[in-house]
DOLUM-43291 format. One record per residue (C-alpha): x, y, z. Coordinates in pm, whole numbers, plus 32768, in hexadecimal, padded with zeros to 4 digits. Example, Ala and Ser with C-alpha at 12.3 -4.5 7.8 and 13.67 -1.06 7.14 Angstrom:
84CE7E3E830C
85577F9682CA
! end
This chain:
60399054FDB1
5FD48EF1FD1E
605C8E39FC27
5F528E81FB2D
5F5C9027FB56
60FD8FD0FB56
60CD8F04F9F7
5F9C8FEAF990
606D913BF9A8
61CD90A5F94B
61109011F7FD
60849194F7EF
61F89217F7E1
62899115F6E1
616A915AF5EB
61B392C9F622
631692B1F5CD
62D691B9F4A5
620992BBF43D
62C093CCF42D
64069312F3B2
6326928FF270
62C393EEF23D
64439464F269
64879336F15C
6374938AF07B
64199502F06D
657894D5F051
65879366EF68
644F93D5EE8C
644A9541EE84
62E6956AEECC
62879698EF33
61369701EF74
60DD9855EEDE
604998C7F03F
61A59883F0BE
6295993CF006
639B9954F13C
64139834F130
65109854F22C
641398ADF320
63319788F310
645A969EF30A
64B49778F45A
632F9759F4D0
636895B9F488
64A395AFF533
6424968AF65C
62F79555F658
63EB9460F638
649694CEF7A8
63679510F85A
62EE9398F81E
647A92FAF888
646E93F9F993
6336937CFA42
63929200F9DF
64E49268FAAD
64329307FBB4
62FD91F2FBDF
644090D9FBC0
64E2918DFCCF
63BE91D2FDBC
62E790A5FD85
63DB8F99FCBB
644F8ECAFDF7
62F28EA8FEAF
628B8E20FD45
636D8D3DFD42
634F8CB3FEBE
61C58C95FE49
61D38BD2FD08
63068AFEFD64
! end
């Protein structure tokens, strides 16, 4: 993998968990709820589930491919 896929996709993931976390926020601090989505529980579990998807596969892409990134760019 080269750098730019590695900072493509890890950029990917951190946008995905801002996402959801905003989302989370947005819920919880503001009480908005969006008449579609009246279990509220369950999207907050459908953002969290997002959430560990995107810092699994940063984990996973840091383990598999972080030190041959570094060796390259350093």
């Amino acid at each position: 993998m080269n750098a730019s896929m590695y900072n493509t996709l890890e950029s990917r993931y951190q946008a995905e968990i801002e996402d959801a976390r905003y989302k989370i926020n947005a819920i919880m601090k503001h009480n908005m709820v969006i008449p579609e989505h009246i279990d509220i529980t369950g999207e907050v579990d459908k953002l969290l589930a997002k959430i560990s998807s995107a810092e699994d596969k940063l984990a996973a892409m840091s383990r598999h491919y972080g030190d041959s990134m570094a060796d390259r760019q350093g």
